[in-house]
DONU-912578 format. One line per 3 residues: their letters; for each residue x, y, z of C-alpha. Coordinates in steps of 0.1 Angstrom, whole numbers, padded with zeros to 4 digits. Layout:
A = X:Y:Z; ...
This chain:
XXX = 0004:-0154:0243; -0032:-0139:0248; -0056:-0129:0229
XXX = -0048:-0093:0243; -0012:-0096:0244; -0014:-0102:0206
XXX = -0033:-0074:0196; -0009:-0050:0217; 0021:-0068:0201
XXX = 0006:-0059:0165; -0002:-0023:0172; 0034:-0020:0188
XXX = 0044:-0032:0156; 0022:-0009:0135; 0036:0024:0159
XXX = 0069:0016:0153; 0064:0008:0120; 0045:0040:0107
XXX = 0071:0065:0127; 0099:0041:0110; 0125:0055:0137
XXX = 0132:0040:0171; 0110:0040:0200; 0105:0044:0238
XXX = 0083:0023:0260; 0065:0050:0265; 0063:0065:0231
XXX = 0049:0032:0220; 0024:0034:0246; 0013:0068:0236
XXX = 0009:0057:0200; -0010:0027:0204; -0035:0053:0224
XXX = -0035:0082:0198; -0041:0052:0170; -0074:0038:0197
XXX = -0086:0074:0192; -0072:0092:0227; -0081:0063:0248
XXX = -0055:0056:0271; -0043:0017:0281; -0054:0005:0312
XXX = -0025:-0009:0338; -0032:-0047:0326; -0026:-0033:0294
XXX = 0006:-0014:0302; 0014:-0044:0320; 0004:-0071:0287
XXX = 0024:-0048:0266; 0055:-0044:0284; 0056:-0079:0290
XXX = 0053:-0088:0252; 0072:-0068:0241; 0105:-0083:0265
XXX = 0094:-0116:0261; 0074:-0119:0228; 0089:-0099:0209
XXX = 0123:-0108:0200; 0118:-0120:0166; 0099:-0087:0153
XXX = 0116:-0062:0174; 0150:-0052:0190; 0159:-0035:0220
XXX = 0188:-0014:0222; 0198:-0012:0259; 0217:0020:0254
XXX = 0191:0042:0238; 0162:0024:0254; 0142:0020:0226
XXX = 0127:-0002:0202; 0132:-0008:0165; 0114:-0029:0141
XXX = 0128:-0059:0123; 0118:-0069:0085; 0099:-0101:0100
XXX = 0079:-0075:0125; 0073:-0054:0091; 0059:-0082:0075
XXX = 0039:-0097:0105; 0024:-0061:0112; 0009:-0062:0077
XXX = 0000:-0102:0077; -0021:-0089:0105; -0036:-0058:0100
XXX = -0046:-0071:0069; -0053:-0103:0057; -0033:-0114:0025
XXX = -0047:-0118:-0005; -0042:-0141:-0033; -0056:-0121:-0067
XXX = -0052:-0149:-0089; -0057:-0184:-0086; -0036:-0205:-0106
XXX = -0057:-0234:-0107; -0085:-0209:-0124; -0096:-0223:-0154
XXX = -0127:-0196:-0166; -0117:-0189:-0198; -0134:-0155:-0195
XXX = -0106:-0147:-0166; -0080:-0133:-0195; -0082:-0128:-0231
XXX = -0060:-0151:-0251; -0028:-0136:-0262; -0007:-0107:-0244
XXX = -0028:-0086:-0223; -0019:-0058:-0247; -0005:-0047:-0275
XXX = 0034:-0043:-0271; 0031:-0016:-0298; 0021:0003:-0272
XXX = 0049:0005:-0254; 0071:0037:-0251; 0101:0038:-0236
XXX = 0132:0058:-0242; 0170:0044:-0238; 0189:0076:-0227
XXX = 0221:0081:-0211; 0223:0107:-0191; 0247:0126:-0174
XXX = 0248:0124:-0132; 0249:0161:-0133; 0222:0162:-0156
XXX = 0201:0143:-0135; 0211:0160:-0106; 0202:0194:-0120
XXX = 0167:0177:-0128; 0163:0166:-0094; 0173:0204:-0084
XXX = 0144:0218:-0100; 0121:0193:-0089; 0117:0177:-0123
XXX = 0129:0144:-0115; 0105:0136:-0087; 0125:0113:-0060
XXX = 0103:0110:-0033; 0064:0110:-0044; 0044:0099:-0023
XXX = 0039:0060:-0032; 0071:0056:-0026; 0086:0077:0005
XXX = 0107:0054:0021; 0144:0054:0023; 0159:0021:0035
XXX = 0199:0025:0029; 0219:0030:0054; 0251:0053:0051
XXX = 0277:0026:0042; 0261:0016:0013; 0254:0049:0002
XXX = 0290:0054:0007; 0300:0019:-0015; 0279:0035:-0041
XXX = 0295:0067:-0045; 0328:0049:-0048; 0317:0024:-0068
XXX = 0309:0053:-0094; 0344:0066:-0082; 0356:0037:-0092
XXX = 0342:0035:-0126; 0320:0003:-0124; 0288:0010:-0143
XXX = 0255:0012:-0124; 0223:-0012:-0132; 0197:0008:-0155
XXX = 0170:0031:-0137; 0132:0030:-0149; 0115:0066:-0152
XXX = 0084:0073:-0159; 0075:0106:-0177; 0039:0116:-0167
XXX = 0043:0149:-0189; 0075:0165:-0207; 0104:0171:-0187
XXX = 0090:0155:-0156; 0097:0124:-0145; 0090:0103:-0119
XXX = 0113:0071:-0101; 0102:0035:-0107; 0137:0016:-0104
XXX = 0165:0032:-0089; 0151:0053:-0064; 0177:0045:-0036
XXX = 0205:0055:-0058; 0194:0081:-0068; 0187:0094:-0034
XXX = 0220:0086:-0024; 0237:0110:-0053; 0212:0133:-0040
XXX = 0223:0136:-0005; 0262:0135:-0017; 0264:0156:-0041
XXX = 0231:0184:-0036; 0224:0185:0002; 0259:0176:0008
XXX = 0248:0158:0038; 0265:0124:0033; 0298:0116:0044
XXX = 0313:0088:0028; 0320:0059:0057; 0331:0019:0055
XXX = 0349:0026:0022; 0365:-0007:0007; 0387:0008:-0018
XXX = 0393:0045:-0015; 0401:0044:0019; 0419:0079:0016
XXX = 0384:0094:0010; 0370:0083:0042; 0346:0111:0063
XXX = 0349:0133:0030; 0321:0153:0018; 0315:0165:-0018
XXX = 0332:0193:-0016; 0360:0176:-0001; 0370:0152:-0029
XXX = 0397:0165:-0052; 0384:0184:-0084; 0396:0156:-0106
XXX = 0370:0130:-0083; 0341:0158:-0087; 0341:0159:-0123
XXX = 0346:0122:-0129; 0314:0114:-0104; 0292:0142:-0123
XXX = 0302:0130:-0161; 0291:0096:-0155; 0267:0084:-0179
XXX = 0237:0062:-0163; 0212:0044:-0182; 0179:0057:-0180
XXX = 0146:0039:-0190; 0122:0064:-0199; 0082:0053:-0204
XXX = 0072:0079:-0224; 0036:0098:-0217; 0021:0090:-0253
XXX = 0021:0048:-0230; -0015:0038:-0220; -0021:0043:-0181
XXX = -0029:0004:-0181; 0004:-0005:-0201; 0021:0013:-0174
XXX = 0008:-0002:-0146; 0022:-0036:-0161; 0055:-0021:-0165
XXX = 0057:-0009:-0132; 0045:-0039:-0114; 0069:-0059:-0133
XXX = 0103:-0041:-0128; 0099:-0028:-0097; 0128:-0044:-0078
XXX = 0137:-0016:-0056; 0144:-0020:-0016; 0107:-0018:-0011
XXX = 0083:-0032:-0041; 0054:-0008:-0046; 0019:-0023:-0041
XXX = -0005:-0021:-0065; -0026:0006:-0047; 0009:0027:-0043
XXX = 0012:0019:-0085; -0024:0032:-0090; -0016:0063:-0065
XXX = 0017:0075:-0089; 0001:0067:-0125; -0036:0080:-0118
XXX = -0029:0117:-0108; -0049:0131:-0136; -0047:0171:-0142
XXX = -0052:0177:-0103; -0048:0141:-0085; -0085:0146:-0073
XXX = -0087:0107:-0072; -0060:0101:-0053; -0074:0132:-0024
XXX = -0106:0118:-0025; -0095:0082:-0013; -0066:0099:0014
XXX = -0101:0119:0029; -0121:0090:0029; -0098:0068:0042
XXX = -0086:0094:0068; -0123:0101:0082; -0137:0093:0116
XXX = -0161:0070:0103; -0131:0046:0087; -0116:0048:0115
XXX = -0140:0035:0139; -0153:0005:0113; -0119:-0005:0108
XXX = -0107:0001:0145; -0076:0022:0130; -0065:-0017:0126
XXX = -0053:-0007:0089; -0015:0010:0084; -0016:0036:0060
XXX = 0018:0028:0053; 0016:0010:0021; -0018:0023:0011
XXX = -0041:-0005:0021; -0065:0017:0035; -0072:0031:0002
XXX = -0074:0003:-0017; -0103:-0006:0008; -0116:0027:-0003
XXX = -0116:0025:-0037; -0132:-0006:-0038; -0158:0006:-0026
XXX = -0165:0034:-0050; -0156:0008:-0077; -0186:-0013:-0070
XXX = -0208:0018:-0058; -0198:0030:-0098; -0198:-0004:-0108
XXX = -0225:-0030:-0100; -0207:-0062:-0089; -0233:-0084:-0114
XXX = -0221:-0063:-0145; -0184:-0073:-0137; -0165:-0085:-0162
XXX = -0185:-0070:-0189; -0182:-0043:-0216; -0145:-0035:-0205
XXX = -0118:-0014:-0226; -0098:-0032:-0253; -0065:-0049:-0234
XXX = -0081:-0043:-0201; -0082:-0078:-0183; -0116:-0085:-0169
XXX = -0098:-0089:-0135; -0100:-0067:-0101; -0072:-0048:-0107
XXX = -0081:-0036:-0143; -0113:-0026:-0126; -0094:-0007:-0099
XXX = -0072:0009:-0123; -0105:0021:-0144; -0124:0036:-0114
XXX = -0095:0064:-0104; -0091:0069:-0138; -0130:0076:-0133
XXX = -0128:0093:-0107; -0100:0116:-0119; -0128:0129:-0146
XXX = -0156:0134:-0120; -0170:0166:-0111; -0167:0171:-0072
XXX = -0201:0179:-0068; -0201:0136:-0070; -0172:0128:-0050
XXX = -0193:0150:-0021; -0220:0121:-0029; -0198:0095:-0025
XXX = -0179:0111:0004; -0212:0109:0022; -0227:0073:0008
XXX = -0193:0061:0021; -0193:0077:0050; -0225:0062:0058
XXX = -0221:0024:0049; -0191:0031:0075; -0217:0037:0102
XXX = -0238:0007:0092; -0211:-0019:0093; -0194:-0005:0126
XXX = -0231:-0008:0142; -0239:-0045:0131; -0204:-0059:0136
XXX = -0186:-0036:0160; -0146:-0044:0163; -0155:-0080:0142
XXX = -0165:-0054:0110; -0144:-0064:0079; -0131:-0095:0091
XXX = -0141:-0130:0089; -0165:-0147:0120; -0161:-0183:0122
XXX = -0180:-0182:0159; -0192:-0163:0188; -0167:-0152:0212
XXX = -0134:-0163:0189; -0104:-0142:0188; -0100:-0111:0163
XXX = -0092:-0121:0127; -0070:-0095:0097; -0091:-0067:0082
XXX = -0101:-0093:0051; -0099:-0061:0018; -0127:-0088:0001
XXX = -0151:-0086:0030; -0145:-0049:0032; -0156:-0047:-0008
XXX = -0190:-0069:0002; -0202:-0058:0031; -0196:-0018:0027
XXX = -0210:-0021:-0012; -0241:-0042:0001; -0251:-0023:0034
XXX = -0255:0009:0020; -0287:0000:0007; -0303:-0012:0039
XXX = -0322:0012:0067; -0300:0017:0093; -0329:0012:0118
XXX = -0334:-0026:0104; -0301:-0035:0109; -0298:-0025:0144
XXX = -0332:-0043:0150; -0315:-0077:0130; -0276:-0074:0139
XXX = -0277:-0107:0159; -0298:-0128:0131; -0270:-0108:0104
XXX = -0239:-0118:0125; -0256:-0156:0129; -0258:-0156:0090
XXX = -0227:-0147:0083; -0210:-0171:0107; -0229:-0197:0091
XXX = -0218:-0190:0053; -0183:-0192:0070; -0187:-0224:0089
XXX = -0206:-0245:0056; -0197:-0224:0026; -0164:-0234:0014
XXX = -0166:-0213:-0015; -0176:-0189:-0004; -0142:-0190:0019
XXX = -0129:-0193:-0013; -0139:-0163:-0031; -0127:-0143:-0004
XXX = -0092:-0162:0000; -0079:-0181:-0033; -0080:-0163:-0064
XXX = -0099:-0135:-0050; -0094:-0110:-0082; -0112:-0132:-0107
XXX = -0145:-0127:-0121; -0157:-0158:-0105; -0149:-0151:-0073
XXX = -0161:-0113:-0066; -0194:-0122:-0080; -0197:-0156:-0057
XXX = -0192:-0137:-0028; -0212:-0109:-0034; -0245:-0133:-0044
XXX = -0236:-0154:-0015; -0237:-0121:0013; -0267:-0104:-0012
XXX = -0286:-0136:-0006; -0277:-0139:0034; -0290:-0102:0037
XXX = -0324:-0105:0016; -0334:-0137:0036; -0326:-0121:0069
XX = -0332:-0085:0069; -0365:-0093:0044
C-alpha cells in the first residue's frame, strides 16, 4: 500500500469512526475534506481511496452491499487510534528510580469513601428522570449495545437473576455520575422511560417478544421496578486523586475510559472552566493546522496534548517531581491531574494568557516542521509517523520561548538536529517511548531538545 493510500485509509477510519454510524463513499470523501479544512481530494485521491478502501480494507471495515455503506470494525477502531496517535507506555516496568513512587500505597485507604446502597430500579430511574443520575456525560457518550442484548438484560431482571454491582460517583449530594454500569443502565433507560426499546432475540420469555414497557403485564412492571441493584457510591468527602485511582481501576465497562476522559469527569470544579478551556484550545485553528486535524477527539487525546502543555507552561519541566502533595505520585499523571485542578481555580483573565501563549507555540511548530510537527523524524523524505503526545509536550513547551523570526531563518539546521537525536540518541527514543510518565524520562527529553535548540538557534 502507499504512502498516500495509508494516510486516506486512516482518515477513512477516523470519519467513520467519529460519526460512529455507517457511511457512503461519498460521505466518507466529504469528511476526510471537511477534517483537511475544506480542501477537496484530488481524482488520484478519490481514486487511492476507493481503491483502499475495496481492497485494503477488509480487516478495519465492512461493506454492506445493500445499504452501500461502510462501518467500522473494533480492529479499524483500534488501528485509527494506533495511528493518529502514537501509543504510549507511562510506566516502565523495568524503572528502577526509587524517586518514581513513594514506598507503600500511593494513598491512604482511609480516604476512601464509598457507600454500599441498594437501590430500587424505580428509584434509579426517577433519579435519572430528573437528571440527577448523570448517564451520558461527556467522557463517556458512547453506547455500544445493541438491541438483543439490551433485550437479554431486561429479561434477565425479568427473570430474577441478580445484576453485577454499578460504581457511582457522587460529585455533590444527590448527583451522581456513572463509572461501571453505564450500558445497563442505559438500557433500563430506554425500556422503561423513553419507552423506545422493544424487547427482540428473547431466550426465555419468548411470549414477551416485540413488547414495550407498557406492554408487559402489571405483575412484570412492578417486578422489573422493585428490583434492588447494588450501587457503589464514592462519596464527595474522597480526594479527587483517590478517585481517579478508583476510577481507572474498575472501569470495565464496554469502552474503558482514558485517563484524559477520567480527568474530564472528576475535574469539573464549580464551573468546569478547565475542562472549556482545553475543548477551545484544542478546537482552535491553530491546533488544527500543527496537528493536521490528524488527532480524533473521540477519546480526548487532543486534550491531553493540551493540557500538557499548560502543565509544563505552569510547571517548569526541571522542577518535576518536586514539592508535590502528600499521596500524589511524582509521575505524569499526578501532574496532569494537579494542573486542571489548577486550572479549575484560575481567574480567566489567565486562561486568555494561556489561550494566546498556546495559540502561538502552535504557529511556531507548524512553521518549522510543517505536516512532520509532533511526530518523530528519523530522515528526510520518510513517510509520516503517529502524532507522538511526548514530542507534543517538548517541542510546544520549549518553542514558545524562541522568536518566531529565528526559527524560520534556522528551520532546516532545527529539523537536521532533531533527526540526529533520533538517529544516535537511544534514550532519548526512550524517554519519548518506554516509560514515558516517569520523572526520568520527561526531564531526559526535555534537556536533550532544550540542548538541541540552544546549540542551534544560539
Amino acid at each position: 500500500m502507499s504512502i498516500v493510500t495509508d494516510e486516506l485509509l486512516v482518515e477513512a477510519l477516523l470519519a467513520i469512526e467519529e460519526t460512529n454510524t455507517p457511511m457512503t463513499f461519498s460521505e466518507i470523501a466529504k469528511s476526510i475534506s471537511k477534517r483537511r479544512g475544506g480542501v477537496q481530494l484530488t481524482d488520484d485521491e478519490i481514486g487511492d481511496l476507493r481503491e483502499c478502501l475495496y481492497q485494503n480494507g477488509n480487516m478495519y471495515i465492512l461493506w454492506s452491499a445493500k445499504d452501500r455503506t461502510w462501518t467500522i470494525t473494533p480492529e479499524g477502531r483500534a488501528y485509527a487510534r494506533q495511528i493518529s496517535i502514537e501509543p504510549e507506555e507511562l510506566v516502565d516496568i523495568s524503572e528502577t528510580d526509587e524517586a518514581l513512587e513513594p514506598k507503600g500505597a500511593p494513598f491512604n485507604p482511609a480516604l476512601i469513601k464509598v457507600d454500599v446502597d441498594q437501590m430500587h430500579i424505580y428509584h434509579a430511574l426517577k433519579l435519572i428522570r430528573e437528571q440527577r443520575l448523570v448517564l451520558q456525560p461527556e467522557f463517556q457518550r458512547n453506547f455500544i449495545w445493541d438491541e438483543v442484548r439490551q433485550s437479554r438484560l431486561i429479561e434477565s431482571i425479568l427473570l430474577r437473576i441478580a445484576l453485577p454491582a454499578f460504581y457511582l460517583d457522587a460529585p455533590r449530594e444527590d448527583t451522581y455520575v456513572v463509572i461501571d454500569g453505564l450500558q445497563r443502565l442505559k438500557t433500563l433507560d430506554r425500556f422503561c422511560n423513553e419507552k423506545s426499546l422493544k424487547l427482540t432475540g428473547l431466550e426465555y420469555l419468548r411470549e414477551f417478544e416485540n413488547h414495550g414497557f407498557s406492554d408487559l403485564p402489571s405483575h412484570m412492571r412492578s417486578r422489573l421496578e422493585e428490583t434492588r441493584l447494588t450501587m457503589h457510591i464514592i462519596r464527595p468527602e474522597t480526594p479527587l486523586q483517590v478517585k481517579f485511582i478508583i476510577f481507572r481501576r474498575i472501569n470495565t465497562g464496554g469502552l474503558v475510559l482514558t485517563n484524559q476522559e477520567i480527568r474530564h469527569a472528576l475535574y469539573q470544579g464549580n464551573d468546569g472552566r478547565a475542562s472549556r478551556l482545553l475543548k477551545n484550545l484544542a478546537e482552535s485553528p491553530e491546533f488544527l493546522d500543527a496537528t493536521d486535524r490528524s488527532i480524533s477527539p473521540r477519546r480526548m487525546d487532543d486534550r491531553e496534548c493540551v493540557l500538557r502543555f499548560l502543565t509544563f507552561v505552569r510547571y517548569p519541566y526541571e522542577q518535576f517531581g518536586r514539592n508535590m502533595s502528600v499521596g500524589e505520585p511524582p509521575n505524569l499523571d499526578g501532574l496532569l491531574n494537579r494542573t486542571m485542578a489548577d486550572l479549575n481555580a484560575l481567574p480567566f483573565e489567565e486562561h486568555d494568557r494561556l489561550k494566546e501563549v498556546f495559540r502561538d507555540s502552535m504557529c511556531k511548530a507548524h512553521l518549522v516542521f510543517g505536516r512532520h510537527a509532533f511526530r518523530k523524524i528519523y530522515g528526510r523524505n520518510q513517510k509520516r509517523q503517529p502524532i507522538s503526545k511526548p514530542l507534543f509536550e517538548v517541542w510546544s513547551t520549549l518553542l514558545r520561548d524562541w522568536p518566531i523570526e529565528i526559527l524560520e531563518q534556522r528551520r532546516e539546521q532545527l529539523i537536521d538536529g532533531f533527526i540526529e537525536i533520533m538517529q544516535h540518541d537511544f534514550d532519548f527514543i526512550k524517554s519519548i517511548s518506554y516509560g514515558t510518565g516517569s520523572v526520568r524520562a520527561v526531564k531526559y527529553r526535555f534537556d536533550r531538545i532544550n540542548r538541541m535548540l540552544r546549540e542551534t538557534l544560539r
